[in-house]
N, CA, C and O of each residue as an XYZ file, in Angstrom:
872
protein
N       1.774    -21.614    -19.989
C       2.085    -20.283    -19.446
C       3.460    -20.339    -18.792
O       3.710    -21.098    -17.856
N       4.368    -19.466    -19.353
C       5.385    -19.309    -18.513
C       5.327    -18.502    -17.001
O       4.766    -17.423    -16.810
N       5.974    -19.223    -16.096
C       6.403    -19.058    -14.663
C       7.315    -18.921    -14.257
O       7.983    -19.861    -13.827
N       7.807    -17.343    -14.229
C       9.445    -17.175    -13.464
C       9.278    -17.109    -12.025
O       8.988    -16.046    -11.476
N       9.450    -18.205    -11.378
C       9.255    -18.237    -10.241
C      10.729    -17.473     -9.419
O      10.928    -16.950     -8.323
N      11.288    -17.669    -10.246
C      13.253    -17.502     -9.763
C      13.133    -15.988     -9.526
O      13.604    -15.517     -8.490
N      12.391    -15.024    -10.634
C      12.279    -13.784    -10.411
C      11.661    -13.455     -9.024
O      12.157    -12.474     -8.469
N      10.551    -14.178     -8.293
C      10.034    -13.534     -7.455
C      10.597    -14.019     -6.266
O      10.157    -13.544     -5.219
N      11.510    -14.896     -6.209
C      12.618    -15.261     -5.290
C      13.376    -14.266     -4.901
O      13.487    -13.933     -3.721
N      14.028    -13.646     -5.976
C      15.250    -12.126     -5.915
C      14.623    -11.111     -5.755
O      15.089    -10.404     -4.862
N      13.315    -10.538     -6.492
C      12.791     -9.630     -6.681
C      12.732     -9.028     -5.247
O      12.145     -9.679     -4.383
N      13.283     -7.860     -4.938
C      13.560     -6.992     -3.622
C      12.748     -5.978     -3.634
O      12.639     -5.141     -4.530
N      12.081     -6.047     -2.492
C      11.045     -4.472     -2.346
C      12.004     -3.456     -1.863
O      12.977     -3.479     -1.109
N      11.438     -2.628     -2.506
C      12.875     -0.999     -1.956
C      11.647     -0.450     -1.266
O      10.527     -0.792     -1.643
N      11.845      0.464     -0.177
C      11.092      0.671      0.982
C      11.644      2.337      0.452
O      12.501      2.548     -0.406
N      11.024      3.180      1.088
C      11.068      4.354      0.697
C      11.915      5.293      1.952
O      11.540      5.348      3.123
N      13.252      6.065      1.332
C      13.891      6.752      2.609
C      13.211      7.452      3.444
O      12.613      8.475      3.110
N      13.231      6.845      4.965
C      12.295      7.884      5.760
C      13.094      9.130      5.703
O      14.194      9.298      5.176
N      12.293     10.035      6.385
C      13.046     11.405      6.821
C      13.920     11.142      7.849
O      13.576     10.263      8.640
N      14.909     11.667      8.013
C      15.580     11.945      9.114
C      15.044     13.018      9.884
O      14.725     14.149      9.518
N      14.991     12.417     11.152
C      14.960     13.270     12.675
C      16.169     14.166     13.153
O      17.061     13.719     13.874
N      16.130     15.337     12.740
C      17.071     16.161     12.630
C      17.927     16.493     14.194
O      18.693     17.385     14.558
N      17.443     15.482     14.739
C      18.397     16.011     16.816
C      20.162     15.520     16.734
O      20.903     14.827     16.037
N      20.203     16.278     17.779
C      21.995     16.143     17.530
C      22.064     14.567     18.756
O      21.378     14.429     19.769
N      23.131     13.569     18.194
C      23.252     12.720     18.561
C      23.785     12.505     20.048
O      24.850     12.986     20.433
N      22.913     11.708     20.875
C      22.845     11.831     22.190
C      24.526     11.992     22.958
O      24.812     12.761     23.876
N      25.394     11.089     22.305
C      26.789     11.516     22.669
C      27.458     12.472     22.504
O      28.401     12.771     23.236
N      27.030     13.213     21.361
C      28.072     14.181     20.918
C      27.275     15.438     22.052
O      27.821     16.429     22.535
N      26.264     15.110     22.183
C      25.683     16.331     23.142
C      26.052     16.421     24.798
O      26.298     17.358     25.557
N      25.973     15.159     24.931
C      26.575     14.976     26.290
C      27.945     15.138     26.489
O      28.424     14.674     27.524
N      28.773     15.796     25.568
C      29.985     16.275     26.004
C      30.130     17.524     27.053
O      29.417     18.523     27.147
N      30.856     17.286     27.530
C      31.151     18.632     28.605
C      32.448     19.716     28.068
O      33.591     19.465     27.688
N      31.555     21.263     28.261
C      32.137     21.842     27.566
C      33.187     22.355     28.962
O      32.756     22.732     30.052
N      34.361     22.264     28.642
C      35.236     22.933     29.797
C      35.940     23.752     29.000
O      36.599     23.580     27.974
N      35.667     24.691     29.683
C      36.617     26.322     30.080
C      37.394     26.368     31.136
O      36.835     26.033     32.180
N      38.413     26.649     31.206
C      39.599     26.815     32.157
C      40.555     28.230     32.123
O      41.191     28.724     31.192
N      40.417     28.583     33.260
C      40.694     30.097     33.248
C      42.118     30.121     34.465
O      42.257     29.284     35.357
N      42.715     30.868     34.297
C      44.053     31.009     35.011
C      44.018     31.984     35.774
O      44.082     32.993     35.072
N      43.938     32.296     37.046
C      44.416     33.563     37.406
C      42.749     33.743     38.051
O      42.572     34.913     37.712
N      41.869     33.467     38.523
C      40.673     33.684     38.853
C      40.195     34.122     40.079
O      40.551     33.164     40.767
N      39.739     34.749     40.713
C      39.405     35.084     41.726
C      39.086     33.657     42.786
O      39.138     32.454     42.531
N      38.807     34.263     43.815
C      38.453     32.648     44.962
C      37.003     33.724     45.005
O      36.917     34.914     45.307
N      35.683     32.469     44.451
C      34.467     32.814     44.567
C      34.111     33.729     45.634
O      34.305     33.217     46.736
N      33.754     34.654     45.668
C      32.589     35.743     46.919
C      31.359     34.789     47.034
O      30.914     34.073     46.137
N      30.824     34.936     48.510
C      29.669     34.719     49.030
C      28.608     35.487     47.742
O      28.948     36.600     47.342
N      27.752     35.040     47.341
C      26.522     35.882     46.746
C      25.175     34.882     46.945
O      25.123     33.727     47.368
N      24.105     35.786     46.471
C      22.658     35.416     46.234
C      22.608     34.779     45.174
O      22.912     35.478     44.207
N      22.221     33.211     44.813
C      22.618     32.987     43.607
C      21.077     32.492     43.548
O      20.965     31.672     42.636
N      19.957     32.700     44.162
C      18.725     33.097     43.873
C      18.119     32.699     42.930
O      19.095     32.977     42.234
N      17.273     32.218     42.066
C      17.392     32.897     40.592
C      15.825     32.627     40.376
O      15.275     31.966     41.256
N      14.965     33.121     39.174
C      14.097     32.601     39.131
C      14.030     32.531     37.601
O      13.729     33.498     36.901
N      14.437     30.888     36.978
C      14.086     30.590     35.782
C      12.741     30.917     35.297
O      12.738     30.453     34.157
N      11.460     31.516     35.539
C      10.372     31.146     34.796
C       9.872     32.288     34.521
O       8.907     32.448     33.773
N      10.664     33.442     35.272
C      10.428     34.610     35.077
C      12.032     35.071     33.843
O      12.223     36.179     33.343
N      12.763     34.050     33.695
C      14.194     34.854     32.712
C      14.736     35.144     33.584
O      15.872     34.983     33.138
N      14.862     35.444     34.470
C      15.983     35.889     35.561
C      17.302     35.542     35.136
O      17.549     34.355     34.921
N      18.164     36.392     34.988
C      19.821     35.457     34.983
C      20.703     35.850     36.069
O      21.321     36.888     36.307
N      20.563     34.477     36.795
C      21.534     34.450     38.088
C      23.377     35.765     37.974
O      24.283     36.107     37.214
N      22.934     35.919     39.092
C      25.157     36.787     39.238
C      25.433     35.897     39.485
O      24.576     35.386     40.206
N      26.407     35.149     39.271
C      27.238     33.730     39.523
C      28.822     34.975     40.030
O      29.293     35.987     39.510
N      28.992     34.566     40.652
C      30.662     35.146     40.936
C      31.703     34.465     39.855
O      31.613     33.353     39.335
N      32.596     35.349     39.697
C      33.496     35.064     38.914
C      34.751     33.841     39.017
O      35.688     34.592     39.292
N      35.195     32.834     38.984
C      35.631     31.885     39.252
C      34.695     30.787     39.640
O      35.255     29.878     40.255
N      33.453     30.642     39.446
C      32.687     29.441     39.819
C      32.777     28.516     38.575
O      33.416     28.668     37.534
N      31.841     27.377     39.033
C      31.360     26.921     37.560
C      30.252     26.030     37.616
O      29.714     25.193     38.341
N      30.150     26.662     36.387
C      28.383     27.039     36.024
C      28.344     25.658     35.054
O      29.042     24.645     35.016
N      26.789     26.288     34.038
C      27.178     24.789     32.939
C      25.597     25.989     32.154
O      25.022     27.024     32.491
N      25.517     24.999     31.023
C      24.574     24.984     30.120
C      23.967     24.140     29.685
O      24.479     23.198     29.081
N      22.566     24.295     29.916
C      21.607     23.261     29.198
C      21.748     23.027     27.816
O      21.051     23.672     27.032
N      22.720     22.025     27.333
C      22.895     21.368     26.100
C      22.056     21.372     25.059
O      22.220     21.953     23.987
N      20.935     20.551     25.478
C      19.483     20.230     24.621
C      18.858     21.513     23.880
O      18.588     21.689     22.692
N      18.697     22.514     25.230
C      18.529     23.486     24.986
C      18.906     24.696     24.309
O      18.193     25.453     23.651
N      20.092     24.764     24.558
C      21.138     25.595     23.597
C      21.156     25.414     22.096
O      20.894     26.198     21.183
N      21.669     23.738     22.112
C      21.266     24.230     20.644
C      20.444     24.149     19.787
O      20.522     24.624     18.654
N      18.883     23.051     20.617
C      17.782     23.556     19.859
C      17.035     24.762     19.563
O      16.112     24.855     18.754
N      17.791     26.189     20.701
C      17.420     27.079     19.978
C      18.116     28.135     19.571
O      17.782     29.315     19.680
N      19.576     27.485     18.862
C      20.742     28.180     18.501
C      19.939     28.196     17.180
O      19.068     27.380     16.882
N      20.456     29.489     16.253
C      19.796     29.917     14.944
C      20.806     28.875     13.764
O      20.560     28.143     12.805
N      21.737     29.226     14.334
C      23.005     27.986     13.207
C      22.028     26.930     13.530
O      21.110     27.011     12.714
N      21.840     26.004     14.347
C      21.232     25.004     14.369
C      19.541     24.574     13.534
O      19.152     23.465     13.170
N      18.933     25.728     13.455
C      18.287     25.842     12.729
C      18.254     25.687     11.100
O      17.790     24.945     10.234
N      19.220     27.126     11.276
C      19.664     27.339      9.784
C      20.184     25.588      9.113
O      19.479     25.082      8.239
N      21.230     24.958      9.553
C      21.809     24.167      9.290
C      20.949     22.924      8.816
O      21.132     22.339      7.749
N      19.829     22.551      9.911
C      18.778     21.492     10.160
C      17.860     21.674      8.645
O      17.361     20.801      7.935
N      17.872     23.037      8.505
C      16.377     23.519      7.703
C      17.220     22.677      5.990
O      16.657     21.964      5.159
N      18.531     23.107      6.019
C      19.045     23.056      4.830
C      19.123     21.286      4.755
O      18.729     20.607      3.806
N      19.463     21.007      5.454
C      19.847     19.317      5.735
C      18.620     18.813      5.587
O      18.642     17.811      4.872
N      17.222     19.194      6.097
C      15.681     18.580      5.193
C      15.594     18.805      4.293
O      15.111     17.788      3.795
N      15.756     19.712      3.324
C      15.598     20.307      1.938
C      16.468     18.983      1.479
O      15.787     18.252      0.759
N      18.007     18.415      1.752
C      18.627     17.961      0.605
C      17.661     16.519      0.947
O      17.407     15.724      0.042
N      17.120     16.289      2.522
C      16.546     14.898      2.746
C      15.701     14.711      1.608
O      16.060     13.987      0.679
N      14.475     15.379      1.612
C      13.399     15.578      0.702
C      14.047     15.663     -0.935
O      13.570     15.213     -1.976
N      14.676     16.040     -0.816
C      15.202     16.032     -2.538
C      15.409     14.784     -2.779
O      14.848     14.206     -3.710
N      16.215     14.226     -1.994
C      16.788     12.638     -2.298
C      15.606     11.758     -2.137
O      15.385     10.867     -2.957
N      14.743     11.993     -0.990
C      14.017     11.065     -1.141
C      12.801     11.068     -2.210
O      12.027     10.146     -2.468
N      12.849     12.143     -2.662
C      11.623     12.271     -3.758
C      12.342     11.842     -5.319
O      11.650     11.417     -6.244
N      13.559     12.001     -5.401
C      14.650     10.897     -6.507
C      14.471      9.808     -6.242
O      14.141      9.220     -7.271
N      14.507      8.961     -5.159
C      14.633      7.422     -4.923
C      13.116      7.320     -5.397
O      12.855      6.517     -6.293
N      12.273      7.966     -4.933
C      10.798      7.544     -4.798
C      10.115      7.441     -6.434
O       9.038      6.955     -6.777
N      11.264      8.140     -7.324
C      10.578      8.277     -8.619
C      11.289      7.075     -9.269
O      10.913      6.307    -10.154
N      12.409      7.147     -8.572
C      13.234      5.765     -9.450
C      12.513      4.159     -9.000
O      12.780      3.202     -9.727
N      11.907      4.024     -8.185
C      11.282      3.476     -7.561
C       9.834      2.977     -8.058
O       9.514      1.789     -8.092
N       8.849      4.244     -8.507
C       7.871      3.778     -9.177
C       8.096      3.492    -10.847
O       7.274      3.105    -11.678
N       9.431      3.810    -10.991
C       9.386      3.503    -12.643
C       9.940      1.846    -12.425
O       9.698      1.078    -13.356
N      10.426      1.487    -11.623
C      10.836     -0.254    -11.070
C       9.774     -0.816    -10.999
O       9.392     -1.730    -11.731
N       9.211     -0.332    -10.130
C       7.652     -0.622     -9.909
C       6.509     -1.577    -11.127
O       6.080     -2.723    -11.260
N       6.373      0.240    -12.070
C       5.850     -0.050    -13.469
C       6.651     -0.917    -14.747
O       6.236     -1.276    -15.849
N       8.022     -1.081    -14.054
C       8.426     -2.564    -15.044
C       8.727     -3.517    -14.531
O       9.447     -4.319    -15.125
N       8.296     -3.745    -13.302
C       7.284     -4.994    -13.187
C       6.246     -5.301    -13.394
O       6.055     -6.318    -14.061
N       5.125     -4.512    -12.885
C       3.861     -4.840    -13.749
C       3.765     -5.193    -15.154
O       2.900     -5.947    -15.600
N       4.952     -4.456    -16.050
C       4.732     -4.828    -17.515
C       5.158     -6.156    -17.469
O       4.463     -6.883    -18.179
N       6.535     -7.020    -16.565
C       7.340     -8.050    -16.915
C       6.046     -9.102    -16.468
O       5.779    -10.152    -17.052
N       5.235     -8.478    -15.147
C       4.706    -10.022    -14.956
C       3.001     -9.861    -15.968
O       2.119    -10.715    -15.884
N       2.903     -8.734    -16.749
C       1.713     -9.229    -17.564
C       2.419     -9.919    -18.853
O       1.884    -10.873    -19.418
N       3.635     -9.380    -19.270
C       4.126    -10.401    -20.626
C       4.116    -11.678    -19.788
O       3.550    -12.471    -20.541
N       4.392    -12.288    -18.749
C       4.736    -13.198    -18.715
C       3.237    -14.169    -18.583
O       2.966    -15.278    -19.043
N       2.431    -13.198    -17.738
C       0.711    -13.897    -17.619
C       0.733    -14.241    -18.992
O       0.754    -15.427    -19.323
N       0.728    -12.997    -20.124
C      -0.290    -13.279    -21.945
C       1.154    -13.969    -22.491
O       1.028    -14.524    -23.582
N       2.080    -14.003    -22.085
C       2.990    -15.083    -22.694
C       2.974    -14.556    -23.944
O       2.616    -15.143    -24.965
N       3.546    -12.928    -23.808
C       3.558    -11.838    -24.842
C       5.394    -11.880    -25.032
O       5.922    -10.994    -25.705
N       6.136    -12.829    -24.466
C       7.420    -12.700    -24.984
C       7.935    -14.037    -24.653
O       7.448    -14.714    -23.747
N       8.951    -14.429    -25.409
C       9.875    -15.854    -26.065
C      10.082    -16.009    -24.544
O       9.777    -15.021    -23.877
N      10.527    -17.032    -23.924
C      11.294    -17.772    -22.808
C      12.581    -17.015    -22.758
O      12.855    -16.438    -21.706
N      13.362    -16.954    -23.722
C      14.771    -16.717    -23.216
C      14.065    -14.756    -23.358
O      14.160    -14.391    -22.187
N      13.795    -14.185    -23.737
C      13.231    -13.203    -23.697
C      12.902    -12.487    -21.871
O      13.402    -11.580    -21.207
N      12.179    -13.157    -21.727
C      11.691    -12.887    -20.248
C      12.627    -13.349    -19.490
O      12.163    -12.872    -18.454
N      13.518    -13.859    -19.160
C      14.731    -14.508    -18.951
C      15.536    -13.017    -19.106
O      15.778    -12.435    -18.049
N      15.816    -12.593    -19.946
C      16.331    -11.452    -20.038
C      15.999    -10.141    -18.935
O      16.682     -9.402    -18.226
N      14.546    -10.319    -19.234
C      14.143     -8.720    -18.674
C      13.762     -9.582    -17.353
O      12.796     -9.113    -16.750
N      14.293    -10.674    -16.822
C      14.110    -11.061    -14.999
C      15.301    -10.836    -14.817
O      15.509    -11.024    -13.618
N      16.350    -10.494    -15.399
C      18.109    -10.513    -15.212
C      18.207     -8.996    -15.077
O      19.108     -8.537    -14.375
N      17.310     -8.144    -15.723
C      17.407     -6.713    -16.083
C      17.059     -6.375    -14.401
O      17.758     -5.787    -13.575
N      15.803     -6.943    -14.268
C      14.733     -6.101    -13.030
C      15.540     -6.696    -11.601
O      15.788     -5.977    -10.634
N      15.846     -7.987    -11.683
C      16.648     -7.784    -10.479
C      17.628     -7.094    -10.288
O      17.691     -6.588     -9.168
N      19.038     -6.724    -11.505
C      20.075     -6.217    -11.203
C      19.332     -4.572    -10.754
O      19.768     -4.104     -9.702
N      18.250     -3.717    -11.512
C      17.493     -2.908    -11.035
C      16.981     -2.593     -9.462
O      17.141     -1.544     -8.838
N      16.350     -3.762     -9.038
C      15.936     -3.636     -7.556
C      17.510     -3.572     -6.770
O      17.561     -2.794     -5.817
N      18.918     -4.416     -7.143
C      19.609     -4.428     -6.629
C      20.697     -2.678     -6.191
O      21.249     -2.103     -5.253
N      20.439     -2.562     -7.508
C      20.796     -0.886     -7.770
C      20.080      0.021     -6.912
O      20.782      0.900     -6.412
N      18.915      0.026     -6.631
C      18.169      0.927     -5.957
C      17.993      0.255     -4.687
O      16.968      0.705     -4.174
N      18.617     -0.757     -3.835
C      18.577     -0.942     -2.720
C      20.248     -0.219     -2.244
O      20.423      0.390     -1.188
N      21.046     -0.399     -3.010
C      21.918      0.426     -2.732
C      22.088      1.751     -3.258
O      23.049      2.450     -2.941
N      21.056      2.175     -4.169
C      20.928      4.071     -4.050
C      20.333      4.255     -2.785
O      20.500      5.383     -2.321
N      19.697      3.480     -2.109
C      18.894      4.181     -0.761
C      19.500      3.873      0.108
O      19.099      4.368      1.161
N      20.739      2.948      0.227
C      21.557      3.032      1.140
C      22.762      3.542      1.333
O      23.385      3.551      2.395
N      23.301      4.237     -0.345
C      23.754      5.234      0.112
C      23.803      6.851      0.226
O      24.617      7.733      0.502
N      22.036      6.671     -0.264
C      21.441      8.192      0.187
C      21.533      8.235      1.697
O      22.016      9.210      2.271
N      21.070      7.180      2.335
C      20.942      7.256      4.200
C      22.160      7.428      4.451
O      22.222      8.398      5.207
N      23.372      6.952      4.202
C      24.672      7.143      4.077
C      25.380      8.446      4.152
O      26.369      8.867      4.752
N      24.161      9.121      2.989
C      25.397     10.688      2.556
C      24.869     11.398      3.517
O      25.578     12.151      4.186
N      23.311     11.249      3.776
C      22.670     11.763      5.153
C      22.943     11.859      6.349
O      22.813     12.985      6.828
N      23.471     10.605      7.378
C      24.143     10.394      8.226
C      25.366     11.156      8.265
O      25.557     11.704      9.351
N      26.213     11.338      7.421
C      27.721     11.892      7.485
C      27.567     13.417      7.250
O      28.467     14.098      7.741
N      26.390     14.199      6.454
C      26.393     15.386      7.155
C      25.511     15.925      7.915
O      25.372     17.147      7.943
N      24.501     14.789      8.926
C      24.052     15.178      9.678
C      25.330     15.592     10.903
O      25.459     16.592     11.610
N      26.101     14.423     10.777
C      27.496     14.146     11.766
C      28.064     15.871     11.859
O      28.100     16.673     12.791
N      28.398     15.937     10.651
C      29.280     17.146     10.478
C      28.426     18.687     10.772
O      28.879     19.661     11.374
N      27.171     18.554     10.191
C      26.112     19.856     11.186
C      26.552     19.474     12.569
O      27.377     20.299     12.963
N      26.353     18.691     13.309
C      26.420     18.364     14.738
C      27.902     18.580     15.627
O      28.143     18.566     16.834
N      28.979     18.839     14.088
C      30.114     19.466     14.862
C      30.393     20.686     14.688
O      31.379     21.009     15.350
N      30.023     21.382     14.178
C      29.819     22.555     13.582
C      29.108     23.324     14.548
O      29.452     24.427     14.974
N      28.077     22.663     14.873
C      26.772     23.334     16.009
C      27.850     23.321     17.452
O      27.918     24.369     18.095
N      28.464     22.410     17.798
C      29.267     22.344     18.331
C      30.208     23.183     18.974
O      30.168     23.986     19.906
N      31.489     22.544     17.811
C      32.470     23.897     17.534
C      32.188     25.607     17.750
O      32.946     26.431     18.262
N      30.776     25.815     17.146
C      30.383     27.093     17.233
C      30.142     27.534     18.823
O      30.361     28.622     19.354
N      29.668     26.429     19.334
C      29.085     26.931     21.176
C      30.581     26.693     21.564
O      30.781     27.358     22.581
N      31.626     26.084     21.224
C      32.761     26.551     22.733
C      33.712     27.225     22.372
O      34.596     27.665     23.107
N      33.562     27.438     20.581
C      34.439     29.098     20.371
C      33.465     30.267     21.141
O      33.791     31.288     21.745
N      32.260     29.732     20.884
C      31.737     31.419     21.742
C      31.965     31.454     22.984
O      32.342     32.437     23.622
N      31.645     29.881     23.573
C      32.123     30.129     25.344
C      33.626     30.371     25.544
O      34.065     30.394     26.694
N      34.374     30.539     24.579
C      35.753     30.990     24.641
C      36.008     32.709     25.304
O      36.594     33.181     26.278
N      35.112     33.320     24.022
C      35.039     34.393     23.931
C      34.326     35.329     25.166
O      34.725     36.358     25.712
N      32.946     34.414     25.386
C      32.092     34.618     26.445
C      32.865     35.139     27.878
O      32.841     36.101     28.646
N      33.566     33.835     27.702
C      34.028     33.959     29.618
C      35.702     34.437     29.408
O      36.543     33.771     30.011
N      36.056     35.337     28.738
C      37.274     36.190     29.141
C      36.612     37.723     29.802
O      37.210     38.528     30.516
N      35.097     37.802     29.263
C      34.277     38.405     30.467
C      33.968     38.172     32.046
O      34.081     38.863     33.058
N      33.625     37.162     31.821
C      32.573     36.447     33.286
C      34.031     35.924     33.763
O      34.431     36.644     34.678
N      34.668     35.216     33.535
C      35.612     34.738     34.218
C      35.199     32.818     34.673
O      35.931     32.439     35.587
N      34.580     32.131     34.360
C      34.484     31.097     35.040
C      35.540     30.176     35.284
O      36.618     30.584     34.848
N      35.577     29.035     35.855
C      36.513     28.431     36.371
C      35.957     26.970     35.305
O      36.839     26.326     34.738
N      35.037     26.718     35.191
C      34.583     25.864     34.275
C      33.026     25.815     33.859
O      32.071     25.929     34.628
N      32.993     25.638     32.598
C      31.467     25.751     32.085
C      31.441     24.104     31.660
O      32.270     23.334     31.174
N      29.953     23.986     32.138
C      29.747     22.462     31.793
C      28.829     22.318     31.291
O      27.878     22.917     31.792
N      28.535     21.424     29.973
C      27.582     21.337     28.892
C      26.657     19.913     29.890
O      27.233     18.831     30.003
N      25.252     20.120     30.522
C      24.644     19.302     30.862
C      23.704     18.943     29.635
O      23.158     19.622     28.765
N      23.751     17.378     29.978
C      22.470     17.105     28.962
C      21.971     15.471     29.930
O      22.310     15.014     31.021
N      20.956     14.968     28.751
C      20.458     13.636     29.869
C      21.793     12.423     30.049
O      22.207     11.821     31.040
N      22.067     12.413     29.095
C      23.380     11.122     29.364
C      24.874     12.262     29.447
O      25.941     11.822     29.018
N      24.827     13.295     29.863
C      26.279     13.664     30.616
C      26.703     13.056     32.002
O      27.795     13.155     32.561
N      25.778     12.525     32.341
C      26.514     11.794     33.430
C      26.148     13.170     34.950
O      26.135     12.753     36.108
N      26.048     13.768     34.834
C      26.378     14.871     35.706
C      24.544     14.735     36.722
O      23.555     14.804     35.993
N      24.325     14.582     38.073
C      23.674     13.582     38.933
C      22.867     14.924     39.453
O      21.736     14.771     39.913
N      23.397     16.112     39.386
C      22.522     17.290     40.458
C      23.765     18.907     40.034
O      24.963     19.182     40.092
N      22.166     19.691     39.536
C      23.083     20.579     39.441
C      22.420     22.564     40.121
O      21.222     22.791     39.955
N      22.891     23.172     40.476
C      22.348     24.405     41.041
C      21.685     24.863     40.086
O      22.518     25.162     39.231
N      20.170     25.217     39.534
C      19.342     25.630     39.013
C      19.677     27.253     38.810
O      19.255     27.876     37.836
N      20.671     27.982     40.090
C      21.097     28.850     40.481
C      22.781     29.066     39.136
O      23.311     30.057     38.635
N      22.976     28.008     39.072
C      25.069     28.247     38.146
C      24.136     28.113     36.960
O      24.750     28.718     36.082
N      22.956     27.650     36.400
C      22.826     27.717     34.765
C      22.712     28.781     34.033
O      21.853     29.657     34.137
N      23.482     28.724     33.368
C      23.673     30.650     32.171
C      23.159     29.962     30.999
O      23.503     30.579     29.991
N      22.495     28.961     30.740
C      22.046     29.116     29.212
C      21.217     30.215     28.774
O      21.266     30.421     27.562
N      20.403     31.040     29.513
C      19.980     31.998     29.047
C      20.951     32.941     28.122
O      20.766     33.401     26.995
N      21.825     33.030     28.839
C      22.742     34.309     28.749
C      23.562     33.918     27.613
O      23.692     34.780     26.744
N      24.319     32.458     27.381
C      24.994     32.044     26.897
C      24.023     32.084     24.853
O      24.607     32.219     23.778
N      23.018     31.967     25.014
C      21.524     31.499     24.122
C      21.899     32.801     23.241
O      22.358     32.823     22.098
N      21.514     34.085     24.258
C      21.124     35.508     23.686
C      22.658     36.252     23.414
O      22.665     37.470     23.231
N      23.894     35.521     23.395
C      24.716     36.036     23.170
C      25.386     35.257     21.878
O      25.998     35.737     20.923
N      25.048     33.856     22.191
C      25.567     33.158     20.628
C      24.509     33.536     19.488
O      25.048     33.889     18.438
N      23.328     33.534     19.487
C      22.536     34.204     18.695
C      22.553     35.817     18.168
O      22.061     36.229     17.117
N      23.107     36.436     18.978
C      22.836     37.628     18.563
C      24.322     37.701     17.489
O      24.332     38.135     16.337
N      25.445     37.174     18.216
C      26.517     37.010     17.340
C      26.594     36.140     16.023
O      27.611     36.061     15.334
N      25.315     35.447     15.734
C      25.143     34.520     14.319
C      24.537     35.541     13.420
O      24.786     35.657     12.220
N      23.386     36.562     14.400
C      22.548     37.324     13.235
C      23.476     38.293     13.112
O      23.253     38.518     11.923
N      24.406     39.106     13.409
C      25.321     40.150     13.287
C      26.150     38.921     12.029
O      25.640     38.764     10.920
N      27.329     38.224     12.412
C      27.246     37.192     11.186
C      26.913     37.611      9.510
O      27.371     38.199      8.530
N      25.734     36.810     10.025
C      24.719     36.799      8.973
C      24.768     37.971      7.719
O      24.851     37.781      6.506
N      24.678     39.361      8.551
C      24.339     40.181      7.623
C      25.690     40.727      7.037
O      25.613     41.752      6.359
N      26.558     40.319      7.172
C      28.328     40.698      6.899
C      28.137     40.285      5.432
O      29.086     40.330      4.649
């Protein structure tokens, strides 16, 4: 009975692409968004009060600065959605390609190691198709690495985009409000204690959204 032992030396298991976890990457979120305004009032005394659980949105005086819950913003920004939803669709596509290329590797191995059990093909024969199936497993360890690859680089690019989109709007936002600086809080911004009273993500939420679905229907 022939024994390619050499084959099951090389022979590489291909593992199947997980899904990607669609969250925006902990650094790029912890950036701080600054707005800088010229010419601003010197803050008024006010009630800056507020009661998050009822929606309340604080009066912040004009020249303060406020910030936005990061995490928050743009997990429930609609671009962020939109963007995420499309970026699983191409995940799932790719990974259901690897997964088929995969069981047809699969099923020619089972055929290589029963010729080789019934000693249904010549020596230099099987020799052949162990030269075939490894360069095979080798091929499909690098299709799945650079499916995770093409994945990673436009998860990157959704995540600047989602981005880009929140501090052109806080551009636009605060030639209204006037702030002196808006700051993007998240868990690794660094930022130690903040007035529950200066957070406008509400406001900031229902104004970048409403400006994506107006957008939208153009």
């Amino acid at each position: 009975m022939f024994i390619f032992a050499a084959f099951f030396k090389y022979l590489i298991i291909i593992v199947r692409m997980k899904k990607l976890n669609l969250f925006l990457i902990p650094g790029l979120i912890g950036v701080c968004l600054l707005i800088s305004c010229k010419g601003q009032k010197a803050p008024e005394q006010t009630d800056t009060t507020a009661s998050q659980t009822t929606g309340i949105i604080p009066s912040v005086p004009e020249g303060s600065i406020v910030y936005v819950e990061l995490d928050s913003l743009t997990a429930n920004y609609l671009l962020t959605k939109d963007l995420s939803a499309e970026l699983e669709a191409k995940v799932q596509k790719l990974d259901a390609e690897l997964a088929n290329k995969q069981r047809t590797f699969q099923n020619n191995v089972a055929d290589f190691q029963n010729k080789v059990n019934k000693q249904l093909e010549t020596r230099a024969k099987l020799a052949e198709i162990e030269q075939q199936l490894n360069a095979e497993a080798q091929n499909l360890n690098q299709l799945s690495d650079d499916y995770r690859m093409e994945i990673a680089e436009e998860q990157a690019v959704m995540q600047r985009k989602i981005l880009q989109a929140i501090m052109d709007y806080l551009k636009e936002y605060n030639k209204e409000k006037g702030y002196q600086l808006i700051l993007g809080n998240a868990f690794d911004a660094k930022i130690l204690y903040v007035n529950p009273a200066l957070d406008i993500t509400a406001s900031v939420l229902d104004g970048i959204n409403a400006k994506y679905k107006a957008e939208q229907k153009k």
